[in-house]
Every structure is written in C-alpha cells, then in structure tokens.
C-alpha positions in Angstrom: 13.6 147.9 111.8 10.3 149.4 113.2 7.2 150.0 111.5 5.3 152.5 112.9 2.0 152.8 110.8 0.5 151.3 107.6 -0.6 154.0 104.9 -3.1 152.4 102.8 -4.5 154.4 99.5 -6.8 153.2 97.2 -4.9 153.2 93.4 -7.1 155.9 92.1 -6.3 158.0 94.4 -2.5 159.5 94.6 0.0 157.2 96.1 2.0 159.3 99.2 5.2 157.9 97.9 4.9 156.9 94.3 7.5 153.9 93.4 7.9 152.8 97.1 4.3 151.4 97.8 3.1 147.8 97.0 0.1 146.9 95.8 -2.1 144.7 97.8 -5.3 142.4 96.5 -8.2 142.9 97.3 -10.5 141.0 100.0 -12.1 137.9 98.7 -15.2 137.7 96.8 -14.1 141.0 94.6 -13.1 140.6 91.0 -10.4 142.7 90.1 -10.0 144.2 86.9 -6.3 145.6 87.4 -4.5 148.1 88.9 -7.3 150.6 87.8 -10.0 148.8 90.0 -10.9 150.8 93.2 -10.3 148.1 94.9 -6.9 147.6 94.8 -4.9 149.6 97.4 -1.5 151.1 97.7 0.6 149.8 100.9 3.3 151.6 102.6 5.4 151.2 105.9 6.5 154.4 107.5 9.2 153.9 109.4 10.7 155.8 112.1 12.2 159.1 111.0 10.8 158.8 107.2 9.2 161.2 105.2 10.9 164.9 106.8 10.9 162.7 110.4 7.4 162.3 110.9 6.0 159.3 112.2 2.4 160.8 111.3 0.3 158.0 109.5 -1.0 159.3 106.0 -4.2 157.7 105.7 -6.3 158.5 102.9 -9.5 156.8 102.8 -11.8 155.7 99.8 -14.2 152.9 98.2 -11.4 150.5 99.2 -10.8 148.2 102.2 -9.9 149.9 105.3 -7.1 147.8 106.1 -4.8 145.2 104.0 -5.9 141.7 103.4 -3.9 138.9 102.9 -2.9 138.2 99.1 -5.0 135.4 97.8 -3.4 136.1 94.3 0.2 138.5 94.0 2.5 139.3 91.8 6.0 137.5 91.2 8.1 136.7 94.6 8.3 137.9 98.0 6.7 140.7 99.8 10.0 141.3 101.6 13.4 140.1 101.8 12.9 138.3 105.0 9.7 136.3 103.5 11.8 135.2 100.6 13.6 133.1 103.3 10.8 131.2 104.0 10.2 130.0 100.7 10.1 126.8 99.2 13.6 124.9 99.2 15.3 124.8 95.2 14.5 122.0 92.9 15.6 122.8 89.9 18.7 125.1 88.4 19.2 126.8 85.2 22.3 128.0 84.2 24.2 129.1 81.2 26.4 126.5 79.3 29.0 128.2 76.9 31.0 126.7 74.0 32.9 129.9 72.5 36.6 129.1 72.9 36.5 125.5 73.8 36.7 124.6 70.0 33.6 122.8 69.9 31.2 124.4 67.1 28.1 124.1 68.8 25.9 126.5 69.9 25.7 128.0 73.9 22.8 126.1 75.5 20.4 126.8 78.9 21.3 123.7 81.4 18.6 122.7 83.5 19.7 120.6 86.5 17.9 118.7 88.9 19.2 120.0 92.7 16.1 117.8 95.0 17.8 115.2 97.2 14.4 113.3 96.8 14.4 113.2 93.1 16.1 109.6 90.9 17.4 112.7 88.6 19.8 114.4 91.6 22.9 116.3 90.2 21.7 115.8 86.7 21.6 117.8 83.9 17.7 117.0 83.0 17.2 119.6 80.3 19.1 121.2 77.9 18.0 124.0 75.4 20.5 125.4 72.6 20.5 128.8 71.4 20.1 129.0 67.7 23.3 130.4 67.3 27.0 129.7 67.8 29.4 131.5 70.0 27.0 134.0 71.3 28.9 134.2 74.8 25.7 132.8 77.2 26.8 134.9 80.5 24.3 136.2 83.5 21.0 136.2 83.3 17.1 137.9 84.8 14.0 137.7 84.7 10.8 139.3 82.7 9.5 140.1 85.9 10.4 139.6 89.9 9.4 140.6 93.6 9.8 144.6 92.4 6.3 143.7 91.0 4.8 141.3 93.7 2.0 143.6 94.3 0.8 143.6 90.5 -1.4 140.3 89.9 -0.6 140.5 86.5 2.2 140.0 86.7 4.2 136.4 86.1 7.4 134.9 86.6 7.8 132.6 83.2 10.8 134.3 81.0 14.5 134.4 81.5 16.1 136.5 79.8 19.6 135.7 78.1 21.8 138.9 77.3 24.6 137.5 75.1 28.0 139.1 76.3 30.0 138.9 72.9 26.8 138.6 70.1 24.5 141.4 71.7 21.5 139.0 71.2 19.1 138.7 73.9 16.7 135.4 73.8 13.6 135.5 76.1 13.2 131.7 77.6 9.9 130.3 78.1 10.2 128.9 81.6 6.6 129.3 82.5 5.0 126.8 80.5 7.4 123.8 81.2 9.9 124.5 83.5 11.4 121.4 83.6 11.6 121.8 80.1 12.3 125.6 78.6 11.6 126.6 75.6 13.1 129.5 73.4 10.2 132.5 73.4 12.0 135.3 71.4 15.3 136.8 69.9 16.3 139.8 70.1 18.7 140.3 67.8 21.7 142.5 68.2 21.1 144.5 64.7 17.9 146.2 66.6 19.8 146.7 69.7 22.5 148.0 67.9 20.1 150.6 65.6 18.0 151.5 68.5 20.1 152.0 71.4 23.9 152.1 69.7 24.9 149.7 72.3 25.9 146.0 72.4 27.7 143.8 74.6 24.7 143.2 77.2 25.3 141.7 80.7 23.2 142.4 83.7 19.0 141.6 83.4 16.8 143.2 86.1 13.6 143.8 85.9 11.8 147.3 87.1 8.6 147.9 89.2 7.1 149.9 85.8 7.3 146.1 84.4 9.9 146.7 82.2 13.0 144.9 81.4 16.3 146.8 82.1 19.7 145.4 80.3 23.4 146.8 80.7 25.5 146.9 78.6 29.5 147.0 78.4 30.0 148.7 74.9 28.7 150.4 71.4 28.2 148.3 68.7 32.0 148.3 67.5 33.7 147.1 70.8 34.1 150.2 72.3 33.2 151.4 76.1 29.9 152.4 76.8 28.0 151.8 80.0 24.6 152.6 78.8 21.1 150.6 79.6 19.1 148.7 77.0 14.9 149.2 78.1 12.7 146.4 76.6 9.2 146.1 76.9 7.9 143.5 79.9 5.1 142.1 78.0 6.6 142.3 74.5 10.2 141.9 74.6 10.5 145.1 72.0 13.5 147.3 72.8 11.8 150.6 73.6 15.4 152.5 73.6 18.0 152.9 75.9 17.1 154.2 79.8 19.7 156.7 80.1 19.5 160.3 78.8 20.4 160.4 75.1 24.5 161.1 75.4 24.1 160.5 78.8 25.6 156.5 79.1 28.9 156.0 81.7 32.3 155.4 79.8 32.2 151.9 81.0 29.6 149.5 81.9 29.5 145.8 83.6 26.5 145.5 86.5 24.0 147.7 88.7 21.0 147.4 91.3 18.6 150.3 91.9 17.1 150.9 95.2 14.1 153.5 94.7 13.6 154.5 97.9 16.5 156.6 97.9 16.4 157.4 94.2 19.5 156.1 93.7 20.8 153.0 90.9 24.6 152.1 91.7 26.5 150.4 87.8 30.3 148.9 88.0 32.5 148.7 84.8 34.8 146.3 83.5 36.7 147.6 80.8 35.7 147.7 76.4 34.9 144.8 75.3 37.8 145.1 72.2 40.0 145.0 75.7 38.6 141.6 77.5 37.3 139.6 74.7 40.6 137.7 73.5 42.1 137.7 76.8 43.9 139.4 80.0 46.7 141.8 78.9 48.9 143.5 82.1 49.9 146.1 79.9 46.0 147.1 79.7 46.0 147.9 83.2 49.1 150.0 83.4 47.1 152.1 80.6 44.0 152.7 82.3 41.6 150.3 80.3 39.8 149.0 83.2 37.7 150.0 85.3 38.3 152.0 88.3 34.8 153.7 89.4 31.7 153.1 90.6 28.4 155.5 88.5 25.8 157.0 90.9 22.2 157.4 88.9 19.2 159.7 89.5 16.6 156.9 89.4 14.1 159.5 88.5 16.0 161.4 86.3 17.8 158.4 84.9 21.7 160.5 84.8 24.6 160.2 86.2 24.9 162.6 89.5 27.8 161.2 90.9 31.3 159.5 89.9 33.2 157.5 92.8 37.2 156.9 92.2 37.7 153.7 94.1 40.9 153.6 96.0 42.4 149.8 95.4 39.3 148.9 93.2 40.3 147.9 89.7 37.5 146.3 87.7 34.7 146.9 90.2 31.9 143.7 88.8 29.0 142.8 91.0 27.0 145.4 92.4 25.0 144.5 95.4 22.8 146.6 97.6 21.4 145.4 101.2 18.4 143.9 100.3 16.5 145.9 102.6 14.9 148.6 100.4 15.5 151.1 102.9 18.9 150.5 103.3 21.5 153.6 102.0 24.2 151.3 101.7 25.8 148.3 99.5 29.0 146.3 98.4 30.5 145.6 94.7 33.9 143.3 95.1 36.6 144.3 92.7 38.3 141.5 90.7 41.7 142.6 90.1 42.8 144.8 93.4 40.9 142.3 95.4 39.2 144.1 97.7 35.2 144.8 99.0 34.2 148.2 99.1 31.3 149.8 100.9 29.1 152.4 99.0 27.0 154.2 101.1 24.7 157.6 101.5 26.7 160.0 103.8 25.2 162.6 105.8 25.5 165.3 103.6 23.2 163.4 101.3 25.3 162.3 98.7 27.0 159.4 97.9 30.6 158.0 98.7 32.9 154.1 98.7 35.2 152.5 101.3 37.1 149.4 101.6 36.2 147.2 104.0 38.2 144.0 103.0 41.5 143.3 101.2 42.3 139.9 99.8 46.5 140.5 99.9 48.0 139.1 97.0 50.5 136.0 96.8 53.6 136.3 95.6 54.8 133.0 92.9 56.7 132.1 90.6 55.3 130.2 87.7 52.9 132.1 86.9 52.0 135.2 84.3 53.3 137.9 86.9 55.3 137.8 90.5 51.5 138.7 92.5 48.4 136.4 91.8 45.2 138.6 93.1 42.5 136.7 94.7 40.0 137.9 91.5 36.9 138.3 93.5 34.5 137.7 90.4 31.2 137.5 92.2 29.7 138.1 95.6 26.2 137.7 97.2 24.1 139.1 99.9 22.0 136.7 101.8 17.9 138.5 102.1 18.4 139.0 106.0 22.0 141.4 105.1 23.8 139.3 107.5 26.5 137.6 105.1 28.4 138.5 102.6 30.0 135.7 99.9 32.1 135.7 97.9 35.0 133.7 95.0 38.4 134.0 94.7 38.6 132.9 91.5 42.2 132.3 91.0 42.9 131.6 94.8 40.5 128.9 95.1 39.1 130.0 97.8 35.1 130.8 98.9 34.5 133.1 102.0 31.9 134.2 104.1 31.6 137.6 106.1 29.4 138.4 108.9 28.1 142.4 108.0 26.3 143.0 111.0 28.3 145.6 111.0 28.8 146.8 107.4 31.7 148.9 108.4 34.0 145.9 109.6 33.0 142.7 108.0 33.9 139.5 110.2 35.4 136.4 108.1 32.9 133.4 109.4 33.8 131.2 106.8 36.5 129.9 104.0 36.8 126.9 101.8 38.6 126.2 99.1 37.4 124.6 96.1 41.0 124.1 93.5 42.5 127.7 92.1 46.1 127.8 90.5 48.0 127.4 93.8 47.1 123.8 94.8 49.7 121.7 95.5 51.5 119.4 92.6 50.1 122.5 89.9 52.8 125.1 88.3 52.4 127.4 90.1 54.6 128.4 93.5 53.6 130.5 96.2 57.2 132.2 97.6 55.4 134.6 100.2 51.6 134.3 101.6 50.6 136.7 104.1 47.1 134.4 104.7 48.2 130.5 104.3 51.1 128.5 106.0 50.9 126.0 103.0 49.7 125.5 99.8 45.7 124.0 99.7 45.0 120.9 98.1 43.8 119.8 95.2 39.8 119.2 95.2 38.4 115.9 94.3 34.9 115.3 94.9 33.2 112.0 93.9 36.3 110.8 91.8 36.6 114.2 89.9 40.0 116.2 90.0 37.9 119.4 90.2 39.5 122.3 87.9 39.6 126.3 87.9 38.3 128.0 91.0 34.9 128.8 92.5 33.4 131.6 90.5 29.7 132.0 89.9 28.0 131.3 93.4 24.2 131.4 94.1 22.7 131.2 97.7 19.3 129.1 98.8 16.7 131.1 99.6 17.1 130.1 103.1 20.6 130.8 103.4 21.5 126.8 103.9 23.4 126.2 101.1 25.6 127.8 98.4 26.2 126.6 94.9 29.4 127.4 92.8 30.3 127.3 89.3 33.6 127.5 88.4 34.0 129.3 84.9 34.4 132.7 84.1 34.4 134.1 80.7 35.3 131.6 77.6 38.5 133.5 76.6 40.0 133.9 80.1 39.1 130.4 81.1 41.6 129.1 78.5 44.0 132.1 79.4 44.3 131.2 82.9 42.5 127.8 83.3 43.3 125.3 80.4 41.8 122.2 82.1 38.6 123.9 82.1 38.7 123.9 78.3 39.6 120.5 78.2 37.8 118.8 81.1 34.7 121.4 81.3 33.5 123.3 84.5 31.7 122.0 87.8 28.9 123.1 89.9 29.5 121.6 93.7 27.1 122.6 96.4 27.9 124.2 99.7 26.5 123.7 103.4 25.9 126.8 105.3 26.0 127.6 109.2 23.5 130.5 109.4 23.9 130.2 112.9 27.8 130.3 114.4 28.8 131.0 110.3 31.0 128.4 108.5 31.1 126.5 105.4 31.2 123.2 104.4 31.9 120.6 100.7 28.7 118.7 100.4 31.0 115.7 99.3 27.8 113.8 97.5 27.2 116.9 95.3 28.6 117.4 91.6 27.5 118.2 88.6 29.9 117.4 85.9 29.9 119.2 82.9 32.8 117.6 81.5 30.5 115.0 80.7 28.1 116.3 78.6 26.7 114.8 75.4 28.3 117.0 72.7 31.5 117.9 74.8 33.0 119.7 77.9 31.0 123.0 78.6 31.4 125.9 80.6 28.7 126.2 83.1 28.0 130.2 84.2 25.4 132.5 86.4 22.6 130.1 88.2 18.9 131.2 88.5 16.2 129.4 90.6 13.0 129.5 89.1 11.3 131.2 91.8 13.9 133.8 92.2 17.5 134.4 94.3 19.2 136.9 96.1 21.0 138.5 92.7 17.7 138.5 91.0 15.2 140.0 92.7 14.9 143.9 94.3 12.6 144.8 96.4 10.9 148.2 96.3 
C-alpha cells in the first residue's frame, strides 16, 4: 500500500477526515493537557486515489509541530496492524472457564495461564478469578479500550470486559493493576441492561475510537431474537443505551467489526437464544430459526442499509474484516453450511457476499444425522491479511488459507486435533470427499484429548496458534460428552509464516480436566496486550 503524503492538523483545528485520523503526542518537553491541548495533532495517510482521487496533501498549519514526532507516551496498542507484529511475544493468557451444564454448582471463573517457555509456571493455570454468580455462561470477551484509541494518551488497556451469553451480566475485570492476578472491577447487571436497552444475551465486546464500549447482543430480555448493540460508558462502565436507532436492532444477532473508513460495521447472527440454549434441534433449521444473513450498518448513522442472503451460509458467527483499515473487504465462516464467505464493497458502492471455501460434509453412520458439517465455529485473520484460520469443530480439523488473493483462498495448512470421526469413536464415515481414512485420535503428553479445536487465538507475530476446544456448555454435552466429563484443553500450534503449514507443539497442554473444583470448559483467549480478534484499527 502507498502513502503518498502525511496531513498533519493541530486538534483545535477541524480534522480533514473526522474518525480516520490518529492522534499523535507531542515533541518532548511539552505537557499535554489532553486532546484539547494545541499541541496535539491529528495524523492522516492519504493514500493513492483517496479522498475524490486526489493525491493533494491537505496541510493545515497551526501552533502545533510541523511534522509528527515519535510517541513517547500513546494510547492502548498498535499504530498499525503491521507494528502489532512486532510486538512483544505472549506471556500470559486469559480465558473464560465455564461450569453451566457440567453439573458442578460453582460459579464461571477468568483462567489465567502462564504461556512463557522461560517461566517454572509453563502451561499452568496461575490465576483463577470466579464470577460471583453461577451459571452465567462466561463466553468471548474485549477490552475497555484497544489500538482504535492508540493515539489518545489517556487512554489504558486494564479492563476486560465479560458479556455473559445466558445471564446478560457483564463484569468489568481489573487486569491493569495485577495482571497476573485480576480482580473483579464491576457488574453490570442484566436488570439494567434489560430496562435500558430491552436486550440481553450479550456476546461480542469491542471497543470504539469515541472510548466507548460496544456489546452485541443475541436477544430481548425473554429469549427472543434481537440483534441490537448494548453502548456502555469507557470510563464508567454505565450503560448509556443501546447504539442502534430506537426500533432499529437486526432480527438476529451473534458478532460484528466496524471499519470507519468506509462507514461501514458488518454483525452475523446465530439464531434466539430460546432456540440454542438447551441444545441443537434439526428440525430448527428446516424452520428457518437460524441465521442465514449477514447486517450492513451506517457507521455514522448507526442503521441498517443493507441485508445480504448468504447462499450456503447458515449460522454466519465470526465476523472478520482485513485488518487493514482501508480495506473494503472481510470474511465471517458459517458453522452449519460450512463454508467462508467474502463480504466485500462492489463497485457500485454498496455492499455484497461470496463463497470462497466449502468444507464438504461427511457422510456416517452413528451419528445424529446421515451428513456431519465441518462446524467452522471460529476463524482469524493474521495483522499482515495473509492467512486465514480456522476450526472444524466437529471434524477435528484446524486449517490455514493463504488470502493473498481474497478471491481464491489457498489451503497452506491442516491439522487435526480429535473431532467425532477419529478412529475407535462411534461414529463412521461411509463417504469422504477430503480424507482416504479416518484421523486418529490426539494424545498429547499422556492426555486422550476430547472434542475438536474450537476457540483459536494467533501470536501477535503470527508463529503460533492456540486452540481451545469447547463451544457452548449445552452443545458441548449434546455433541461432546467427554468434554463434560473430562473438561476441555488448550494445545498450542507452530506456524510457518513463511512456505505456510502447521504443526502440534507436542510439549504444550493445558489441562483443564484437572482443575481444583472440577473439569471446566475453557472458551475465547485474550492476551493482555491485545490480538488479532480484539483490536480494530481506525
């Protein structure tokens, strides 16, 4: 990508392109009072054919510096994508522990688990925080603030943020102060979410460049559909209200990402959560109760301008745009039809969705129908856009996708990590367009590992991939009973960023079987310092 010129504007003057500028600190020696000082500035790249096609620099001059200085003190994260790769290598991982549906009565808890080779404390769960409340349904998770407000030195990186998928609670995690060691800041409890917003059923966490905290949700307050978006206050943790138009929330909610620069937010949907939350039902599908679209949003406008039907793509879940913020283009993987499908700007300016890759289903016997989907249940970018990740949940298999070209995604890399069609299980596979045999069972360090890869979350680097293997509480025990019995894992992957590939750290595993007050379910894992499903950059 070139960069032509740099526009720098002083902040009390008018930005050129309001939401799409970063702030920069000022030289040293100043004392900066905040954004309203005069010495802060406004930084911009204008790139080749942006702004009407002109590569004109807009330059507006003022008491500020006449050119950008090198931070001494930003905001949270990266700058850009592509800096975010040279940061510092993970030490420590939180993640999500769940009890609901395992039959232990004890409450969901934060897991915090020591991934530094150099540490006596390696694969170990060091920390562990409980939630003051049982069966809450711990799920994904975000952050007060991230690299959508790097330029603001204000600005700090020291909450997580819990959304609860079944009690609508939120609690705000005091990572700041300890965090080897979090704390529980705040609840928010689901009675003011409820009365305020008439949602419930909260998923995705991202945080906004205004320094808010945006929160999806999957339903109203009874259990039934409603994609709407829960706004709380950065500093505060009040919920201001929801961020759509009043009557204006999709029929269906899950996950989104926003990408300013082209005034566009992208949100998936799952299905009600009075559909889901006991279970998978076939018959729910042949009646249209999950999701089938994909919601384009006015960023500015904060509405819905734009439906897309989505041709093979039942239950579209993770929503993920090319971390470039000037990119017009994206990927959400669809659980149930198995596929990856493109979403991209066309050229008459609006928006539309292709598939680009089809998992083919396997036909068995032994199991709930005659076809087992893949169930891709998440995928990631890495922050250059060069690979693509992503679980089959009930295939067992992880696989990795060269996107240099969006439009035909290359498979680099596959692994699999257990699934229901391993060898010596129930299950047999009569017809499989992919494999000439049946994978085997994974056993790493003595462990019999069981369920499939689900969660995955990628170094900042792009060397290595970590995978959790649990997926919601009620379908774990629909479709994975060992899981329930013998509690999820978290293995780590080794990646070739070069020639593509993956490979099983075999000295890697994190047994949550194991733990003190019972076999858990380990979910969504955040680094501290941020990730490539965290962090958006403006």
């Amino acid at each position: 990508m070139q960069v032509n010129v740099i526009a720098i504007v002083p902040h009390s003057l008018s930005c050129p392109s309001p939401g799409s500028c970063l702030s920069v600190c000022p030289p040293s020696g100043h004392t900066c009072e905040g954004s309203s000082c005069h010495m802060h500035t406004c930084i911009r790249a204008l790139r080749a054919g942006e702004d009407g096609g002109s590569d004109r620099a807009r330059v507006r001059t003022g008491p500020g510096p006449a050119r950008a200085t090198k931070c001494e003190k930003c905001g949270p994260g990266y700058p850009t994508p592509l800096e975010a790769m040279k940061g510092p290598r993970e030490e420590i991982i939180y993640l999500p522990c769940i009890y609901r549906n395992t039959g232990i009565e004890a409450p969901d808890y934060l897991a915090t688990v020591d991934v530094d080779p150099k540490s006596p404390h390696y694969c170990q769960v060091i920390h562990r925080l409980p939630m003051p409340n049982l069966k809450d349904e711990l799920h994904h998770s975000g952050w007060n603030t991230c690299s959508s407000c790097f330029g603001d030195s204000t600005k700090s990186r020291t909450k997580l943020m819990l959304p609860c998928l079944m009690s609508s609670r939120i609690y705000v995690v005091d990572v700041g102060s300890e965090p080897r060691a979090p704390k529980l800041h705040k609840v928010i409890e689901a009675e003011d979410i409820h009365a305020k917003c008439d949602l419930g059923y909260v998923h995705t966490s991202h945080c906004l460049a205004s320094g808010e905290v945006m929160v999806s949700s999957l339903g109203d307050p009874k259990g039934n559909g409603k994609g709407g978006f829960v706004l709380l206050d950065g500093e505060t943790f009040e919920v201001k209200g929801t961020w759509e138009r009043p009557g204006g929330a999709a029929p269906m909610g899950y996950d989104f990402w926003y990408q300013p620069r082209h005034n566009v937010m992208i949100s998936s949907e799952w299905a009600a959560p009075n559909v889901f939350r006991d279970g998978f039902n076939p018959a729910d599908v042949e009646a249209g109760l999950y999701g089938s679209h994909l919601h384009v949003w006015d960023w500015q406008r904060h509405e819905i301008v734009q439906t897309l039907p989505l041709q093979d793509g039942l239950i579209p879940l993770e929503v993920r745009f090319l971390h470039n913020p000037d990119a017009a283009q994206g990927f959400v993987g669809c659980a149930l039809s198995s596929t990856i499908q493109r979403f991209y700007k066309n050229q008459g300016g609006t928006w539309s969705v292709e598939k680009v890759i089809q998992v083919p289903p396997k036909k068995v016997k032994g199991w709930m129908l005659p076809e087992m989907p893949g169930l891709i249940t998440d995928i990631l970018l890495s922050l250059d856009d060069r690979f693509l990740y992503f679980s089959n949940w009930l295939h067992g298999d992880l696989r990795q996708y060269d996107i240099s070209d969006p439009q035909r995604p290359r498979l680099t890399g596959q692994l699999f990590l257990g699934g229901s069609i391993v060898k010596g299980g129930p299950v047999q596979v009569l017809e499989d367009q992919e494999l000439k045999s049946q994978p085997e069972p994974l056993v790493v360090k003595g462990k019999r590992v069981p369920g499939g890869p689900q969660m995955i979350q990628l170094s900042l680097d792009g060397k290595r991939l970590y995978v959790t293997t649990s997926l919601y509480s009620a379908w774990d025990k629909q479709f994975y009973p060992d899981l329930i019995r013998e509690g999820s894992v978290m293995l780590q992957i080794d990646v070739d960023t070069v020639k593509g590939g993956l490979k099983l750290n075999p000295n890697f595993l994190v047994d949550f079987g194991k733990e003190p007050l019972g076999p858990a379910l380990a979910h969504e894992l955040r680094y501290p310092g941020g990730d490539c499903s965290s962090d958006i950059w403006v």
